[in-house]
TORDRENNU-426506 format. One record per residue (C-alpha): x, y, z; residue in three letters. Coordinates in steps of 0.5 Angstrom, whole numbers, padded with zeros to 4 digits, always signed. Example, Ala and Ser with C-alpha at 12.3 -4.5 7.8 and 13.67 -1.06 7.14 Angstrom:
BEGIN
+0025-0009+0016ala +0027-0002+0014ser 
***
This chain:
BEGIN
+0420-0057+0138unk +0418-0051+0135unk +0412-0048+0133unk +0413-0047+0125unk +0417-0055+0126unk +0409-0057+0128unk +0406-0054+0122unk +0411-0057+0118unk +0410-0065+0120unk +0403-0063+0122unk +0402-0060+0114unk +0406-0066+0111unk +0402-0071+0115unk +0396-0069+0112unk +0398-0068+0105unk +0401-0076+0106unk +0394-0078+0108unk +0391-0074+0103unk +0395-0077+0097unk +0393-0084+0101unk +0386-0083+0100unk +0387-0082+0093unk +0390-0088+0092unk +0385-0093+0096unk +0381-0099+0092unk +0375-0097+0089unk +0370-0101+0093unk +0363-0100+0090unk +0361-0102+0083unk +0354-0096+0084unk +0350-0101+0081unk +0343-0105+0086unk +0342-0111+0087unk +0338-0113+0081unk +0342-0108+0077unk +0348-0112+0079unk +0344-0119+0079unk +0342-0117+0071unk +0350-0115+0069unk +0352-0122+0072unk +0346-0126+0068unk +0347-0122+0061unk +0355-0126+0063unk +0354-0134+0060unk +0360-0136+0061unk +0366-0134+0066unk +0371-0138+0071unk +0372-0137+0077unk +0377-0140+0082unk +0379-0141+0090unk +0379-0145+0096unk +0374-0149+0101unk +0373-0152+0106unk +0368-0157+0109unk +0367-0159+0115unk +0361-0164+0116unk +0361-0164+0123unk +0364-0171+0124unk +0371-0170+0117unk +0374-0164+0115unk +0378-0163+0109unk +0380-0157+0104unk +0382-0155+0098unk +0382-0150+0091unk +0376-0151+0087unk +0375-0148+0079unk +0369-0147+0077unk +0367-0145+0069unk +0360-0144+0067unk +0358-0144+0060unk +0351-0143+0059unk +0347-0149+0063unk +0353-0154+0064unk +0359-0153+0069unk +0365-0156+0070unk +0366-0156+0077unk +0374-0159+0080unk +0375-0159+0088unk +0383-0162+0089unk +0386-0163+0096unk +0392-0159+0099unk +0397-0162+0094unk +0394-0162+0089unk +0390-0168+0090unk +0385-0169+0085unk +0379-0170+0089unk +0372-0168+0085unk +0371-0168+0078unk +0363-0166+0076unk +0361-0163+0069unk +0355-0163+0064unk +0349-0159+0065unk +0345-0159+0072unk +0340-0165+0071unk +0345-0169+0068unk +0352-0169+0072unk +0358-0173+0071unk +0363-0175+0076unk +0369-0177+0077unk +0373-0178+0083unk +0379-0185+0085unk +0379-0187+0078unk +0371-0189+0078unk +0367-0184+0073unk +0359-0184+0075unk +0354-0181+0071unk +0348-0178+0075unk +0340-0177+0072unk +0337-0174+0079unk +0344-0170+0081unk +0343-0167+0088unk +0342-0173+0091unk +0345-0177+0087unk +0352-0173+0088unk +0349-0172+0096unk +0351-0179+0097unk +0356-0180+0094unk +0361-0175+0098unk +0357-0177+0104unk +0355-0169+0105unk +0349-0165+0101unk +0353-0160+0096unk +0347-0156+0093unk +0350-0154+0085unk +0344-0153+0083unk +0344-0146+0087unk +0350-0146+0088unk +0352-0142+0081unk +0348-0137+0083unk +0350-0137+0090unk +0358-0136+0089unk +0356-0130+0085unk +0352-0126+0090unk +0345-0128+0089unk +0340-0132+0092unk +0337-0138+0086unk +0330-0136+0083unk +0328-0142+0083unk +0327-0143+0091unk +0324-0139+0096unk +0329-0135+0100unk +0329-0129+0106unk +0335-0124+0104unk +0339-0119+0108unk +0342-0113+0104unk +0348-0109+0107unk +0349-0102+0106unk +0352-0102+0100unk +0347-0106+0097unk +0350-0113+0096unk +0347-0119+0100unk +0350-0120+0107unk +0345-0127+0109unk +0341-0130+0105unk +0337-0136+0108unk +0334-0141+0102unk +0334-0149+0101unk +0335-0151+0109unk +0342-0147+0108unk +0344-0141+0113unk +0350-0137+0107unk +0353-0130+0110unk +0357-0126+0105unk +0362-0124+0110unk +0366-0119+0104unk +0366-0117+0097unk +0371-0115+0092unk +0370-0111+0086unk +0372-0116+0080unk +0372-0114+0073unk +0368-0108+0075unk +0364-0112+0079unk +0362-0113+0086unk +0364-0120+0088unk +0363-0124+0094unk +0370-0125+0097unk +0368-0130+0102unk +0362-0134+0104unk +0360-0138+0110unk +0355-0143+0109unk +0351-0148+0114unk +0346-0154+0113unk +0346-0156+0120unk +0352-0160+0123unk +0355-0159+0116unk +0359-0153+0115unk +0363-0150+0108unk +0367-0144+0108unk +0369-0141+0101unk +0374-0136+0098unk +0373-0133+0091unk +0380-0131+0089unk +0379-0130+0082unk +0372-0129+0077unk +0373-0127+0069unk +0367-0127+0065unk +0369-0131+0059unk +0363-0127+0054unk 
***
């Protein structure tokens, strides 16, 4: 290979790489923490949509879950693989309606209410502002911040969370995944869509 070949595929390389570069997702939305937290709060209603899995050390399963949030009350839906309808839960956080094998429960304690009925603690009330990214006011937390200023680990209500990768969704950043842990109790989620609704 000559010479003026070298420059030739060396300066087509680097102008390939260049014009990549120009083309790679953006990955930050240049808001903080708090910044990002009162964008997300000034949002009432959204729906959000991806799949779970839960392992509680002595069952597994996993599915797709839809979440719509509207104002204080939520409409929670987890179905199983195929399609199987699995959990229904609706209605404001202190007073849960559940649906699931044809029965219907109407909750007035819900966590640990809910908590038995699946056999395994779902921690709803938190659970909002958890799948967007923040730890819940309403309870002490300890929190880890990555570089980017979203949060990478939080530790609040006996729940280990990692926030293992985020993604801009509507201008924002969004968790893509989260692992949480409750002792044996392990669940796994993946946001695969967010749209705010207002």
């Amino acid at each position: 290979m000559t010479h003026a070949t070298r420059l030739k595929l060396l300066s087509t390389l680097v102008l390939a790489g260049l014009s990549g570069c120009a083309h790679l997702p953006i990955s930050d939305d240049g808001l903080s923490y708090l910044q990002r937290q009162v964008r997300f709060q000034a949002i009432d209603s959204w729906d959000m949509n991806g799949r779970i899995a839960v392992d509680t050390g002595q069952r597994a399963f996993q599915g797709r879950f839809q979440w719509h949030q509207s104002a204080e009350s939520i409409e929670l839906s987890i179905r199983g693989p195929l399609g199987t309808g699995i959990l229904q839960v609706t209605g404001p956080l202190d007073k849960l309606t559940v649906r699931a094998q044809g029965k219907t429960w109407e909750l007035s304690d819900p966590e640990p209410e809910l908590s038995e009925l699946l056999g395994w603690w779902l921690p709803v009330r938190s659970m909002q502002a958890w799948l967007l990214g923040f730890s819940d006011p309403m309870f002490s937390s300890e929190e880890e911040f990555g570089p980017d200023r979203t949060l990478q680990a939080l530790e609040q209500r006996l729940w280990r969370l990692t926030y293992d990768s985020y993604k801009l969704s509507q201008g924002l950043l969004l968790p893509h995944r989260i692992d949480l842990s409750h002792g044996s109790l392990e669940l796994r989620v993946i946001i695969d869509r967010w749209r705010p609704l207002s």
